[in-house]
C-alpha positions as CSV (number, residue, x, y, z in Angstrom):
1,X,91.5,109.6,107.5
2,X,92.9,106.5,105.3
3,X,93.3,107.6,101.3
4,X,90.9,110.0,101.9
5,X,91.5,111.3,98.3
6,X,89.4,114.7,97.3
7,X,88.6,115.4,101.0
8,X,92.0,115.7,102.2
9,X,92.6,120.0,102.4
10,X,89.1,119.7,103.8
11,X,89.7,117.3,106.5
12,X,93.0,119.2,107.2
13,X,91.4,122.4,107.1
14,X,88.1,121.6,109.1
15,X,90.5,120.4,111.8
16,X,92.6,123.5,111.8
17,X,90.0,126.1,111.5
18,X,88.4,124.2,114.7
19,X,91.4,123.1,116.4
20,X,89.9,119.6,116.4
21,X,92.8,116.6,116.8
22,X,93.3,115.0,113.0
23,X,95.8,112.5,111.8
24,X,95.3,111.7,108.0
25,X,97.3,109.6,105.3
26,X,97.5,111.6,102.3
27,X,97.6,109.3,99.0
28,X,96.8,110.7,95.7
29,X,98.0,114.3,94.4
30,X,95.1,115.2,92.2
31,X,96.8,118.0,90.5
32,X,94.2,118.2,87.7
33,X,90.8,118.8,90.3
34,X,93.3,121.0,92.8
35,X,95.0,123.4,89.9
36,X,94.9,126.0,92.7
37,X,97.4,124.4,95.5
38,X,100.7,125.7,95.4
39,X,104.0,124.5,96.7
40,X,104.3,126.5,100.0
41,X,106.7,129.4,99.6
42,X,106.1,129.0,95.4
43,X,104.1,129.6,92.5
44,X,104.8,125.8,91.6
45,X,101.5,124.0,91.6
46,X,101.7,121.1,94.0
47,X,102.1,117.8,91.6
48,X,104.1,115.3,93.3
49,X,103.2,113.1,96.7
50,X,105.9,115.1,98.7
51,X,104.5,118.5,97.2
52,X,101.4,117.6,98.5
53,X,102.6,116.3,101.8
54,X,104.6,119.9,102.2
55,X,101.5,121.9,101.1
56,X,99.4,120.1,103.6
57,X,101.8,120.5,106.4
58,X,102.1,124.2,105.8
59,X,98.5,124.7,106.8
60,X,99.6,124.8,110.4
61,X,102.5,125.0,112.3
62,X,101.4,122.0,114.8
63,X,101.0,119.5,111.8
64,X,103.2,116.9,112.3
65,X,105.0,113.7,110.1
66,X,105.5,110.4,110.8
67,X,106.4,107.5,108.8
68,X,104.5,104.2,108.7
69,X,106.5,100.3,108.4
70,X,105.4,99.7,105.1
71,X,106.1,101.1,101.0
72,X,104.3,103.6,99.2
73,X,102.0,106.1,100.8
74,X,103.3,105.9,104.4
75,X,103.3,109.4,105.2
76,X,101.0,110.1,108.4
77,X,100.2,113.4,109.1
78,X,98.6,114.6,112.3
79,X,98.5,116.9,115.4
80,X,96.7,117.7,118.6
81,X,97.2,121.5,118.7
82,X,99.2,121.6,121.5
């Protein structure tokens, strides 16, 4: 998924939950719709892009990060499950 915006935790979580392979470029925080997320291992809300790249990679322990050749959001996440 490319700046897939409010459907990020879902995409991520979908794919965990079913174990289904997922590789997604997180963009926008959206701290005000997602008041709930938390920084993982914290009662911080998530409100910066590298909060939200932490919080999304704590969903599993297969999730993996890679950076793309270009500025701005170049954070891939993704994993297979293996």
């Amino acid at each position: 998924a490319l700046h897939p915006d409010e459907a990020t935790d879902t995409i991520v979580d979908v794919a965990v939950q079913k174990r289904i392979p997922f590789m997604i470029i997180p963009c926008c925080v959206f701290s005000r719709i997602f008041p709930n997320r938390r920084i993982p291992n914290s009662s911080q809300p998530v409100c910066t892009y590298d909060d939200l790249i932490d919080y999304l990679m704590a969903k599993d322990k297969t999730i993996e990060k890679a950076f793309l050749p270009f500025e701005g959001a170049n954070v891939v996440l993704w994993s297979i499950f293996e």
